[in-house]
C-alpha positions as CSV (number, residue, x, y, z in Angstrom):
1,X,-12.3,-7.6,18.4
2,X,-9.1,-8.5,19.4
3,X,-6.9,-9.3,15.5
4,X,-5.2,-12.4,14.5
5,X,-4.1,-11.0,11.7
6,X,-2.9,-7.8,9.7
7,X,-2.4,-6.8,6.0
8,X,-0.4,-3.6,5.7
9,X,-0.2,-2.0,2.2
10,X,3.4,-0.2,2.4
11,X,3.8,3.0,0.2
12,X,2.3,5.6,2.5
13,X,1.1,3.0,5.1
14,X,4.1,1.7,6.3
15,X,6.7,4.1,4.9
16,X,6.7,7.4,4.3
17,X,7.2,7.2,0.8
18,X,4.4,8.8,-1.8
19,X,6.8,11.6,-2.1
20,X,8.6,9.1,-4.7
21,X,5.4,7.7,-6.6
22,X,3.2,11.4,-6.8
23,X,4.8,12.5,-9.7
24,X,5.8,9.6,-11.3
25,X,3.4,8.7,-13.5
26,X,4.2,12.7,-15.3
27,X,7.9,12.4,-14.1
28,X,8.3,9.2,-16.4
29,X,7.2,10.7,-19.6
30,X,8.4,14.0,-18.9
31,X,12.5,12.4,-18.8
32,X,11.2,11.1,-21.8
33,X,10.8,14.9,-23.9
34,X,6.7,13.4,-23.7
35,X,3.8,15.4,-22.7
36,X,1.6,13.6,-19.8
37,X,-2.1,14.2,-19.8
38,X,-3.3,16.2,-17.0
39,X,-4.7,13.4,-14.9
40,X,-1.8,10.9,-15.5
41,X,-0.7,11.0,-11.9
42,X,-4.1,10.5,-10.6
43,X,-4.2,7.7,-12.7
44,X,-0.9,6.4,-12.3
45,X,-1.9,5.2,-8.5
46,X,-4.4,3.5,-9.1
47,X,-2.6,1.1,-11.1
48,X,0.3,-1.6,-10.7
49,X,3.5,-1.0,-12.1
50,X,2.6,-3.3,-15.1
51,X,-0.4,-1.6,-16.0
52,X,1.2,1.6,-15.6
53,X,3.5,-0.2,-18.2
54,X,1.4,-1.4,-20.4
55,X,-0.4,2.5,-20.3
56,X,2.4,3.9,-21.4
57,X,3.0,1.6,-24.4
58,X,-0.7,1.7,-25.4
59,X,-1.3,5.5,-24.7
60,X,1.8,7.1,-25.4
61,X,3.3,5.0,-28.1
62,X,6.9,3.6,-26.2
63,X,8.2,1.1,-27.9
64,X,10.1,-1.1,-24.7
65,X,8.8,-4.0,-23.5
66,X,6.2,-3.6,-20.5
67,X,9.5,-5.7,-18.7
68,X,11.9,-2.8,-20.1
69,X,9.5,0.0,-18.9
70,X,8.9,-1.3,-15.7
71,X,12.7,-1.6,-14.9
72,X,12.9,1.6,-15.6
73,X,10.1,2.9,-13.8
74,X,11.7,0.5,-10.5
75,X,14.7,2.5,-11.3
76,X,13.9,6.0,-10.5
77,X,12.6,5.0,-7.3
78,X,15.0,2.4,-6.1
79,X,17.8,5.2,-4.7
80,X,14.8,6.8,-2.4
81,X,14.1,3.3,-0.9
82,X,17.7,3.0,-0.1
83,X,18.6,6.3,0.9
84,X,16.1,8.8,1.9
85,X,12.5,6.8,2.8
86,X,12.0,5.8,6.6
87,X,8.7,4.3,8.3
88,X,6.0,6.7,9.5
89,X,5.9,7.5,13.1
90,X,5.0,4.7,15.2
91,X,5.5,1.9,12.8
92,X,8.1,0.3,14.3
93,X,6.9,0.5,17.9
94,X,3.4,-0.7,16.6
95,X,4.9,-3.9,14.7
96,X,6.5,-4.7,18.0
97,X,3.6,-4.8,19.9
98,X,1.2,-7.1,17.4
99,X,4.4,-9.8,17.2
100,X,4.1,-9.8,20.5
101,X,0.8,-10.3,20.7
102,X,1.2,-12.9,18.3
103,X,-0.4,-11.4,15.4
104,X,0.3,-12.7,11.8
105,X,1.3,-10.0,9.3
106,X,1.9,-9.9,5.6
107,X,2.4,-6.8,3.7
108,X,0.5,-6.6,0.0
109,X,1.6,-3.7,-2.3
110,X,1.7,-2.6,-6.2
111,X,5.5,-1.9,-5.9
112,X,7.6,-4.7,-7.6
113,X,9.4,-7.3,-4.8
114,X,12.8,-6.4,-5.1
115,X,11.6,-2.6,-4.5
116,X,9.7,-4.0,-1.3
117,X,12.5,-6.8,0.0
118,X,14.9,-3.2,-0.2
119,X,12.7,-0.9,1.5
120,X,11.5,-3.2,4.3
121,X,15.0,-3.5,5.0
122,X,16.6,-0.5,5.0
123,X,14.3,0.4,7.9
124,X,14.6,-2.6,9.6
125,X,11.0,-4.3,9.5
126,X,10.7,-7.4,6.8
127,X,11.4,-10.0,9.9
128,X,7.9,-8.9,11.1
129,X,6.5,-9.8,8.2
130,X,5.4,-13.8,7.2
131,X,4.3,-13.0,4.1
132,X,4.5,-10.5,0.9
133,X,2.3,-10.1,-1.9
134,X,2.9,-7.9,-5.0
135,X,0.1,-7.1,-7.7
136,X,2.7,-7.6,-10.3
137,X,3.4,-11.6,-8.7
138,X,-0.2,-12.2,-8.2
139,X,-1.8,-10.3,-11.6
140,X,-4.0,-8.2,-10.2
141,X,-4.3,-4.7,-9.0
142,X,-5.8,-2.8,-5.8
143,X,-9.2,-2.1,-7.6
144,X,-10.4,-5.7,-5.8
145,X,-9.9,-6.9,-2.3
146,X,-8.6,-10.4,-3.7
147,X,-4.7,-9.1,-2.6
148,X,-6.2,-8.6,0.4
149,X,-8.2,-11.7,0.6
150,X,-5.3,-13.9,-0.4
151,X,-3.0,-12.6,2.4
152,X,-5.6,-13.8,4.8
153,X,-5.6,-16.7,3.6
154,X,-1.8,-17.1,2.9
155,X,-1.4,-15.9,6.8
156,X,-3.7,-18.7,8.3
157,X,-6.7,-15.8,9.5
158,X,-10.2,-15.9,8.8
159,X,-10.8,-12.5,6.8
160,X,-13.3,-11.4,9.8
161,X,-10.1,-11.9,12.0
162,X,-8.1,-9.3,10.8
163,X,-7.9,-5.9,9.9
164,X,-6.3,-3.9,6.1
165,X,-4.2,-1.2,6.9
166,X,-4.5,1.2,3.9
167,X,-3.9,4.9,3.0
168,X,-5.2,4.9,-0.4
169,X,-8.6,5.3,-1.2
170,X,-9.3,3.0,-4.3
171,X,-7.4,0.6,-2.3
172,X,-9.5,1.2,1.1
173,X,-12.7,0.8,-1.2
174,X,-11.9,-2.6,-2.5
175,X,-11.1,-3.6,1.2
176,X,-14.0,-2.3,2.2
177,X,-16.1,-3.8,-1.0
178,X,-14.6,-7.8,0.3
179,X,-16.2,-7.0,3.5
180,X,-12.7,-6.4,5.3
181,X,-12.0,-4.6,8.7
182,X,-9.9,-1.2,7.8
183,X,-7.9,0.6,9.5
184,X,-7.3,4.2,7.5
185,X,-3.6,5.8,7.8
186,X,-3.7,9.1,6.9
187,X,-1.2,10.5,4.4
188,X,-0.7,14.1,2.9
189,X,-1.2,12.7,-0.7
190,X,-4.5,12.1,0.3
191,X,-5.5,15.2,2.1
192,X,-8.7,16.1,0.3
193,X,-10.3,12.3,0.4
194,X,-9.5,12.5,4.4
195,X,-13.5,13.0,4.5
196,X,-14.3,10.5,2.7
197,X,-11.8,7.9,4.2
198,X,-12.6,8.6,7.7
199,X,-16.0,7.5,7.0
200,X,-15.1,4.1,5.2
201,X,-12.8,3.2,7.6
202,X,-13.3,1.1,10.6
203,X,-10.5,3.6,12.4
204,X,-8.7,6.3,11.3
205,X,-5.5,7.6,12.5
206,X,-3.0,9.8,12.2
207,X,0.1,7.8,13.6
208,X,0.1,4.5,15.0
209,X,1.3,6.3,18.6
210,X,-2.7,6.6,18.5
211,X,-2.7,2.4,18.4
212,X,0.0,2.2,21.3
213,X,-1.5,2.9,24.1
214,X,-3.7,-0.5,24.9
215,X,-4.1,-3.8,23.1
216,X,-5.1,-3.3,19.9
217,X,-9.0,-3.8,19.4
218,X,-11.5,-2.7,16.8
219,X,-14.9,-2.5,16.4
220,X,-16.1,-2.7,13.1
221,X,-18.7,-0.5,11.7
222,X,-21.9,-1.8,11.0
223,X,-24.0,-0.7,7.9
224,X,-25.9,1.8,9.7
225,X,-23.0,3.6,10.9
């Protein structure tokens, strides 16, 4: 099918940016003279910034406001966004081609909005996008398509219209469980699940080049696949 309309998540989608988040759910408490738990950056992804907050306080016994802790949190991150963190390869060329195609797109992400409105523009891509959605404005998280769901319907697109670009793979499984076309981006934080994303996806790749080439179509899997 030829797409009306595309949701891009942005930390390791978009950007080339886990290198920031991988360690930050140890990094935090570690600047803090705390111990993490083993799996604390595991867990740290698969949550919103405010949950990651509200973690802390329940788990580790900060005393800040979830507001305080998340400013700080925003903090340690918001020098990579300005300064070091560019778009994967092909991104740019890739957005060109769906404006021109007249494609809506809208880009839904954990990361706070000030983090995202910085980032996008630093490299030179927010104009491409109509709409942005952050778990933190919308109180949810990635662990549901309804991000997802709402962007669709924010953009104007029938959900069967468009396609969910994604490199995470709790987020890629709650696309998938709204019934949503995806199209896996392959990131090195996510080397070992490559198996396993490859075969929820709709398409796999490992740069958008691989998407340049023709109009973008997809053909989504059917149950038996």
């Amino acid at each position: 099918m030829n797409i009306k309309g595309a949701v891009f998540d942005m930390d390791g989608t978009l950007l080339d940016s886990m290198e920031l988040w991988d360690t930050m759910g140890s990094g935090f408490l570690i600047r803090r003279g705390i111990t993490p738990e083993e799996d604390i950056d595991k867990k740290y992804k698969s949550m919103s910034i405010v949950e990651a907050a509200e973690y802390y306080r329940d788990h580790y016994g900060l005393t800040e406001s979830v507001d305080q802790i998340r400013s700080q949190i925003n903090g340690y991150v918001e020098d990579g966004y300005r300064n070091r963190v560019k778009t994967k390869k092909g991104v740019v060329e890739f957005l060109n081609r769906l404006k021109q195609q007249g494609v809506k797109m809208a880009v839904a992400t954990s990361t706070d909005r000030y983090l995202v409105e910085i980032a996008l523009e630093q490299n030179g891509i927010r104009d491409f996008f109509q709409h942005i959605l952050t778990c933190t404005e919308y109180g949810c998280d990635k662990n549901t398509p309804y991000i997802y769901l709402k962007a669709f319907e924010l953009l104007g697109v029938e959900k069967d219209e468009g396609a969910v670009f994604e490199d995470a793979p709790h987020a890629i499984r709650a696309a998938k469980s709204g019934d949503l076309t995806v199209v896996g981006v392959a990131d090195s934080s996510y080397t070992a699940e490559r198996p396993e994303l490859e075969k929820m996806c709709d398409i796999f790749i490992d740069s958008y080049d691989e998407l340049l080439d023709n109009r973008f179509t997809i053909c989504k899997k059917t149950n038996e696949e």
